[in-house]
N, C-alpha and C positions, 0 to 999 in steps of 0.2 A: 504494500500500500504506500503508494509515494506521497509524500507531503506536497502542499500547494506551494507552487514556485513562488516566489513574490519578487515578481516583474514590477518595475515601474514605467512599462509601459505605458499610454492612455488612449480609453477606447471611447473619448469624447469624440464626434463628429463635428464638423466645421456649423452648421444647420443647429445644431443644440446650444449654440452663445446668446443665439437671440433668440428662442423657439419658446413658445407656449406649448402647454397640451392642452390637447383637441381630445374633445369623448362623444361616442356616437353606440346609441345601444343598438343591438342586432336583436332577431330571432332567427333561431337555425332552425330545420324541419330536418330530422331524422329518419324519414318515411319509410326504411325499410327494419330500423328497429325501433320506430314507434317512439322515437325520442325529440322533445323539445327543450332546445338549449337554447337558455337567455346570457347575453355576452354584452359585454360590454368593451369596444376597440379603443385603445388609447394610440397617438401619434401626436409628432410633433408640428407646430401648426406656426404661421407668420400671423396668423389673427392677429388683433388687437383688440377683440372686445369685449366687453363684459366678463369677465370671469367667473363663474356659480361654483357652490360648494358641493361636491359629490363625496360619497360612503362615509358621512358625517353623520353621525347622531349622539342623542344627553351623551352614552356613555364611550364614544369611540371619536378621534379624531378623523377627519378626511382630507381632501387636497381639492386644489381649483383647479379649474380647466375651463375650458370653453365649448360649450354647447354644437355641434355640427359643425365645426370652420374646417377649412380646405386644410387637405394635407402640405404641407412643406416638405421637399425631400426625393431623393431616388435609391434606390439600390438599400433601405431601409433592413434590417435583422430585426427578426421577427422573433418573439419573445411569446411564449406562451403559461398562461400563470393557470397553476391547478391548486383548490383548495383542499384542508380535509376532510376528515369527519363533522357533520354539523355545522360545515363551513359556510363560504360563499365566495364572493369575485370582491368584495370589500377589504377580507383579508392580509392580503398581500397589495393591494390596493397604492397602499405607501414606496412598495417597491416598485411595481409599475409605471407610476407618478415619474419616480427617479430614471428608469431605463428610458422614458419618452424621451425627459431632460438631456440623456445621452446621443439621443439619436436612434430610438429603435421603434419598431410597430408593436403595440403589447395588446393581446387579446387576455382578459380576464373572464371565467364564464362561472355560471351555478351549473354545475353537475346534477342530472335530476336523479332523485333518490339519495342520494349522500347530503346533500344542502341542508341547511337553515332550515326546521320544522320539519324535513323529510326524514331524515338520517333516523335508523334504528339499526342494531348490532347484526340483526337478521339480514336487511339491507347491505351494511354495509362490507358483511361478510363473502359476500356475493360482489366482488371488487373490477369483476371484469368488463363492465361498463364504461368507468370513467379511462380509460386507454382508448377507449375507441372512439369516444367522443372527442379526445385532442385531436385523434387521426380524421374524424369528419369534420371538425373545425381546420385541420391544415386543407382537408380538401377545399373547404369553404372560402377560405381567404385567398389560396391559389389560383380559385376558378371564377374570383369575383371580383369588381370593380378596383379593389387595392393591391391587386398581383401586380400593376404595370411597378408600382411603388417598391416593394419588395424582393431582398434580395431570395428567393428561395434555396441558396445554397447556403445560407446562414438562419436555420433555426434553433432555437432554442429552449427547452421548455425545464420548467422551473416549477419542484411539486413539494405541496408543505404536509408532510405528517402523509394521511392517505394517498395523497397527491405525490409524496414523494415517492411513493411503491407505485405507481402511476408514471411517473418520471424514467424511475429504473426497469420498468417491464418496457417500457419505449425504446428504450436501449438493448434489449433482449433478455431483462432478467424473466423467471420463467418461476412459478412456484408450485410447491409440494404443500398442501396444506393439511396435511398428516405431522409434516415439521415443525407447522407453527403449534400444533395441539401437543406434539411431545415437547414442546421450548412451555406452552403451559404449564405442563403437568409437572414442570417443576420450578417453575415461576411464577409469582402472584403480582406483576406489578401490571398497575393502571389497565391496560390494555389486556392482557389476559383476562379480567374481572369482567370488563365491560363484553367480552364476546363467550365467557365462560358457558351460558346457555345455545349460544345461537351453533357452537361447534354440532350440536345434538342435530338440528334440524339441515345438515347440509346431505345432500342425496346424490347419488353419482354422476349426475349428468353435472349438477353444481362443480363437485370436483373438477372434474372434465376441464369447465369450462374455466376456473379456478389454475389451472395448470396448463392453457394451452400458451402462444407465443402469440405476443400485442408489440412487436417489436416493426418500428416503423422507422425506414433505413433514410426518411426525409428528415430526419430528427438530426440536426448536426453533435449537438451539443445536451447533457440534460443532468439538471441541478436539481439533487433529492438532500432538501432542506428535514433534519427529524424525520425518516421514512417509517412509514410503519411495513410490517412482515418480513422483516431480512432474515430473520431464524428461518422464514421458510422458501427463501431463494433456493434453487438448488444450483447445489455446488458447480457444477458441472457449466451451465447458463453464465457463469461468470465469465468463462474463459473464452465466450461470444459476443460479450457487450462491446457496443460500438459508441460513439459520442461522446465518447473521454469523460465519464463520470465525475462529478462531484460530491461529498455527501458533505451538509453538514449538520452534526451535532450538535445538544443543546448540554452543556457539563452536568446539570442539578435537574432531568427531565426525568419525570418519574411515570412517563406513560409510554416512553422509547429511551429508557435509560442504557447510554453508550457502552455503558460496562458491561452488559447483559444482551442487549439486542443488535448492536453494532459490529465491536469490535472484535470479536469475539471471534465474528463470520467474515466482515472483511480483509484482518490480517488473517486470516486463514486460508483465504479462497482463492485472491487475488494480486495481481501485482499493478493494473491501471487506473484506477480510482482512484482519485486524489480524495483525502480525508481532512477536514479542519472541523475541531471544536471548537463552543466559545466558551468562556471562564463565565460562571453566574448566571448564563441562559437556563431558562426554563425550556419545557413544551408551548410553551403560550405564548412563550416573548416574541413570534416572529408575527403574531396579527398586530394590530391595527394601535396606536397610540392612546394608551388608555387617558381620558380626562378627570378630572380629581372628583369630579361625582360617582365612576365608573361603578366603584367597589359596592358603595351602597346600592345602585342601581340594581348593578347585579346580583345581590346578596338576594333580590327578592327573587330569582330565578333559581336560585341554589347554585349561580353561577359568578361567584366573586373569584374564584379560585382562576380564572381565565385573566383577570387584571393585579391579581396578586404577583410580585415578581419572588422567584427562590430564593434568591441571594443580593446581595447591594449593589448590584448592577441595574442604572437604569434601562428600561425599554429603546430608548431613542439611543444611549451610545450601542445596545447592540446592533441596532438595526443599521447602525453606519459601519457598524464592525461585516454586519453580512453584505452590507454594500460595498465593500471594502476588498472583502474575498471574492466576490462573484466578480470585478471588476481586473482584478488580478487573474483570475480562472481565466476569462473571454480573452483576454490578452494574452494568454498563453496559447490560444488555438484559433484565435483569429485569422487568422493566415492558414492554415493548414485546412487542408481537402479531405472530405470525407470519403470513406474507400467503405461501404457498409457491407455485411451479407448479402445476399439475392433478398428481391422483397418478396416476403411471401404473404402480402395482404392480398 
């Protein structure tokens, strides 16, 4: 497992000195597996007007942009943001703001059934959805009005917690979820707890589909921020990944804690994944900027524990620290050509 180079390279683009973001919401039609994905595209834009607050509420900060203004820009690198469990496109939201600011195209979407008010263990156990839907969203943007814009030999896709086993099956990780049940059966942290029931209700064809290959050779690059399922990668799948993986870790994360669900598997397996953790992150630090009401807000939901930080680290320096590494990563493979497996979508 290689460490992250730390290049001081910079992968600001000339367009990102003066550039606003621009947001413009989509709906995707899935028609042939019945799926409606709501997206929301971020790019960077020469507007100048009005600026509105978007993924802002009492208890989560957001960022401005501008309402439907014309793109700025050519040969754009496309960024694609996946959330987790019980997530949304608000999320990582912070991040996307900042990749626009750099120069890149960033789709954000709600995953249906894993999202905000959808997501249950049973749900979410049944994980081979959201891969396919980054795959129908790369179709979508390639074959729509913002292809002239976009470089399609530079994608990227960037998955937090769910999203990050999302990330790494795009790459061609592959799971055994027999594995993740024996990493249970002698672990009880966070995550074990939360799917301890739903293991009972999976059926063969579930498996099947649990263990086949969502590895999409369009993917240049793919950043699994907190991944959930590594104990049930199969080993073997490692030694096919393509997109120069990145994983990173949260030090104090007790729902994908690194010492148990990490490290374990990838000094073990691998030798091309670059690995960074952070000192003091949680599971929770990579959403959205908690505001000083947040705690009690969410106290009323049984949900304060999401704006609670583990350690004395604030929110916002780690979020510059993950800016910081992911920044360093693109600049390491910016230049280099992707040579993937056959596509077998």
């Amino acid at each position: 497992m290689r460490p992250l180079i730390a290049l001081s390279l910079c992968i600001i683009s000339p367009i990102s000195l003066a550039a606003n973001t621009a947001i413009v919401a989509k709906t995707y039609h899935d028609s042939q597996r019945q799926r409606i994905i709501k997206a929301k595209l971020l790019y960077p834009t020469a507007a100048q007007k009005t600026k509105q607050l978007f993924a802002d509420n009492p208890a989560f900060k957001g960022f401005k942009a501008i309402k439907n203004a014309p793109l700025q820009g050519k040969n754009l690198p496309l960024y694609i943001l996946v959330h987790g469990t019980s997530g949304n496109w608000k999320n990582l939201s912070w991040l996307g703001n900042d990749l626009v600011q750099s120069g890149a195209f960033v789709i954000s979407a709600d995953y249906p059934g894993y999202t905000t008010g959808q997501a249950t263990p049973d749900k979410v156990l049944r994980m081979w959805e959201q891969p396919r839907d980054v795959s129908f969203l790369i179709d979508q943007v390639l074959s729509g009005k913002y292809a002239q814009f976009i470089n399609k030999h530079n994608i990227t896709v960037i998955g937090y917690s769910l999203g990050g086993y999302s990330a790494l099956a795009l790459s061609g990780a592959r799971l055994d979820i027999n594995r993740y049940q024996s990493y249970c059966s002698q672990n009880q942290d966070a995550s074990c707890r939360y799917f301890k029931k739903a293991f009972k209700g999976l059926s063969t064809q579930d498996q099947k589909m649990i263990s086949s290959n969502y590895s999409d050779p369009r993917v240049t690059r793919t950043i699994a921020i907190t991944p959930g399922f590594v104990p049930a990668i199969v080993p073997s799948s490692f030694n096919q990944l393509h997109g120069h993986p990145l994983v990173i870790a949260a030090q104090l994360d007790r729902h994908v804690p690194p010492k148990l669900q990490l490290k374990p598997y990838l000094t073990q397996n691998i030798q091309q994944i670059h690995y960074a953790e952070i000192k003091g992150a949680s599971h929770f630090s990579f959403m959205q900027i908690c505001k000083p009401q947040a705690i009690s807000i969410l106290a009323q939901e049984n949900a304060a524990f999401v704006c609670q930080e583990a350690g004395p680290v604030s929110r916002s320096s780690i979020h510059r620290k993950v800016i910081s590494i992911i920044k360093k990563y693109i600049s390491t493979y910016e230049h280099k050509t992707l040579t993937p497996p056959g596509n077998n979508r």
